[in-house]
C-alpha positions as CSV (number, residue, x, y, z in Angstrom):
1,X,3.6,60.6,-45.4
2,X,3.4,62.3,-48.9
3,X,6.5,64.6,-47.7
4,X,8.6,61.6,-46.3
5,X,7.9,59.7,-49.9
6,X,9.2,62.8,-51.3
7,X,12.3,63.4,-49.2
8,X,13.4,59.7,-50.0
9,X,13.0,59.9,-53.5
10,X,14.8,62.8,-53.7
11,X,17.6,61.9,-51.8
12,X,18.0,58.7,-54.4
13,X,17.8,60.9,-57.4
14,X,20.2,63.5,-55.9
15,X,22.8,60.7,-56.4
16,X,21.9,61.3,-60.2
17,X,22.3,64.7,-60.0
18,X,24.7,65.9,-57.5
19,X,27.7,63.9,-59.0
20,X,30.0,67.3,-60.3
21,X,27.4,68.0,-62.9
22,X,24.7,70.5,-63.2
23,X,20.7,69.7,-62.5
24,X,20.8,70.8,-66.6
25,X,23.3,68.4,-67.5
26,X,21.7,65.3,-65.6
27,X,18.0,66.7,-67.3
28,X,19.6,67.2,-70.5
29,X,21.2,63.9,-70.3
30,X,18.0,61.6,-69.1
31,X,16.2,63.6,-71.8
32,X,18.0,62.5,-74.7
33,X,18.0,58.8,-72.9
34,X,14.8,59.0,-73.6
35,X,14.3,60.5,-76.7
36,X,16.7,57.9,-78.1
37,X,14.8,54.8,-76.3
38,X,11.7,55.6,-77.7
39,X,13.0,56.1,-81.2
40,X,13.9,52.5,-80.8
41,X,10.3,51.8,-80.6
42,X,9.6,52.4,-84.1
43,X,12.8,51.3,-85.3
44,X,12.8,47.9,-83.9
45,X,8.9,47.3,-82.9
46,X,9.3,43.6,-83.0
47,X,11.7,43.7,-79.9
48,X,9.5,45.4,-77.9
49,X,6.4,43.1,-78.9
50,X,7.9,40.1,-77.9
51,X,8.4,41.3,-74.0
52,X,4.9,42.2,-74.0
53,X,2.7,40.6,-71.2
54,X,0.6,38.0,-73.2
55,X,-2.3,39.6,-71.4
56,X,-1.9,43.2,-73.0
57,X,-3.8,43.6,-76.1
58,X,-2.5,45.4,-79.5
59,X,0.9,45.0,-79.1
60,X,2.2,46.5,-82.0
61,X,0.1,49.7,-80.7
62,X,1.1,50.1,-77.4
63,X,5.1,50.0,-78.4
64,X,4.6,53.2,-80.5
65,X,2.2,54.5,-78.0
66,X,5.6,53.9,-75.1
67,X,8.0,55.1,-77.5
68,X,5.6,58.4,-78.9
69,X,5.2,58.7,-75.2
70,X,9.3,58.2,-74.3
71,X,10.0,60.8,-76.9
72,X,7.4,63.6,-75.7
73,X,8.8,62.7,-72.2
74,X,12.4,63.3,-73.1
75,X,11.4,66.7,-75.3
76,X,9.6,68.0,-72.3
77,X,12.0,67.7,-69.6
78,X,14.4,70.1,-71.6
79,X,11.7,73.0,-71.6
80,X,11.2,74.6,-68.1
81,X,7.6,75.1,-69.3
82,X,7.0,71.4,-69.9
83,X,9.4,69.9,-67.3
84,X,6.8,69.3,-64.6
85,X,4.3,67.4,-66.9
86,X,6.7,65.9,-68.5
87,X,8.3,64.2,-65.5
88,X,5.1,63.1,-64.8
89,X,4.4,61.5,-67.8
90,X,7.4,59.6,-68.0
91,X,6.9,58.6,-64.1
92,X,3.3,56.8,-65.2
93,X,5.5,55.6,-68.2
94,X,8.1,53.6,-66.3
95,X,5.7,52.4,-63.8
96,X,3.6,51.3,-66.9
97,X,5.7,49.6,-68.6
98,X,6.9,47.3,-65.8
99,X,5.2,44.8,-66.3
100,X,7.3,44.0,-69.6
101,X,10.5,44.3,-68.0
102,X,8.9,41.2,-65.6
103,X,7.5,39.7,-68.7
104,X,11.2,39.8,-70.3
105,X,12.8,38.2,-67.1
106,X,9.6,35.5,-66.8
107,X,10.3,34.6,-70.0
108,X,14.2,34.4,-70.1
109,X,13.9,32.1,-67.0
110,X,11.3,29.7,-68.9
111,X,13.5,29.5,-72.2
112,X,16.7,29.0,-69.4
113,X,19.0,31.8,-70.9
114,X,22.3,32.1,-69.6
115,X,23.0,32.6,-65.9
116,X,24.6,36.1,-66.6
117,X,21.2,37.4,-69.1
118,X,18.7,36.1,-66.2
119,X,21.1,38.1,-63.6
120,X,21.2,41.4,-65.6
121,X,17.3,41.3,-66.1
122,X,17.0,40.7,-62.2
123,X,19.0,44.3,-61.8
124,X,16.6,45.9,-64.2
125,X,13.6,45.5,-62.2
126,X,15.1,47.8,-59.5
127,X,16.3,50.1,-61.7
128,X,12.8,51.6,-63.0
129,X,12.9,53.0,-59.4
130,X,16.0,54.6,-59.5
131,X,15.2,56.3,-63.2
132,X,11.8,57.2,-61.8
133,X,13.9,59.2,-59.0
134,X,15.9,60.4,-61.3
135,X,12.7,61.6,-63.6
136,X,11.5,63.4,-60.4
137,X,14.3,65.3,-59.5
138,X,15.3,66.4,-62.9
139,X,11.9,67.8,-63.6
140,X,11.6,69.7,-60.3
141,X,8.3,67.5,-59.0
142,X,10.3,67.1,-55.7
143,X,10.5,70.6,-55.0
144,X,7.5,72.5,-56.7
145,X,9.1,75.2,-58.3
146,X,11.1,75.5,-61.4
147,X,14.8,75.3,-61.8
């Protein structure tokens, strides 16, 4: 079952990484993607506060906590020593920080945002999968050895 999971996940982040570019390109690029989302954390805190689940507590906390984490992420997958752990860091991240991406969509339905906002906020949910593929193909968890 494990090995199935693995093949499918793969084969979604190999669109990521199979596109004319280098496995060091995509790595390098969803590195820095990182890096500069979690700078964002402490840049703009309040943002991130107000699409946190009401149930959470320490708000202000837990956005530098995701962007300290979204930085060491994005640092790690450019070293092949760190890679692995990395990637698995940032996997836990995104599925972690779901819930606000929800929150942000629950709560732009209740204040009855435009059509178009709602829509693209609908796509985003999704999309944590397809970056978590592309976190575990660029730091090699799908294939256990380095690269």
């Amino acid at each position: 079952m494990r090995n199935h999971i693995s093949e499918q996940i793969d084969l979604l982040a190999s669109l990521w990484m199979d596109i004319k570019v280098g496995s060091s390109f995509s790595r390098t690029l969803l590195g820095l993607l990182f890096v500069v989302a979690g700078k964002l954390h402490f840049r703009a805190p309040d943002v991130y506060e107000q699409i946190m689940p009401p149930y959470l507590p320490l708000h202000r906390e837990l956005v530098y906590l995701s962007g300290a984490s979204e930085i060491a992420g994005g640092l790690g997958l450019l070293s092949r020593r760190t890679r692995r752990i990395a990637g698995g860091g940032l996997i836990l991240l995104l599925i972690a920080v779901w819930p606000a991406n929800l929150q942000m969509l629950l709560d732009a339905r209740a204040a009855q945002k435009p059509l178009w906002w709602v829509a693209l906020l609908w796509a985003r949910l999704p999309l944590q999968v397809v970056l978590i593929a592309w976190v575990w193909r660029a730091s090699n968890l799908s294939s256990g050895r380095e690269r």
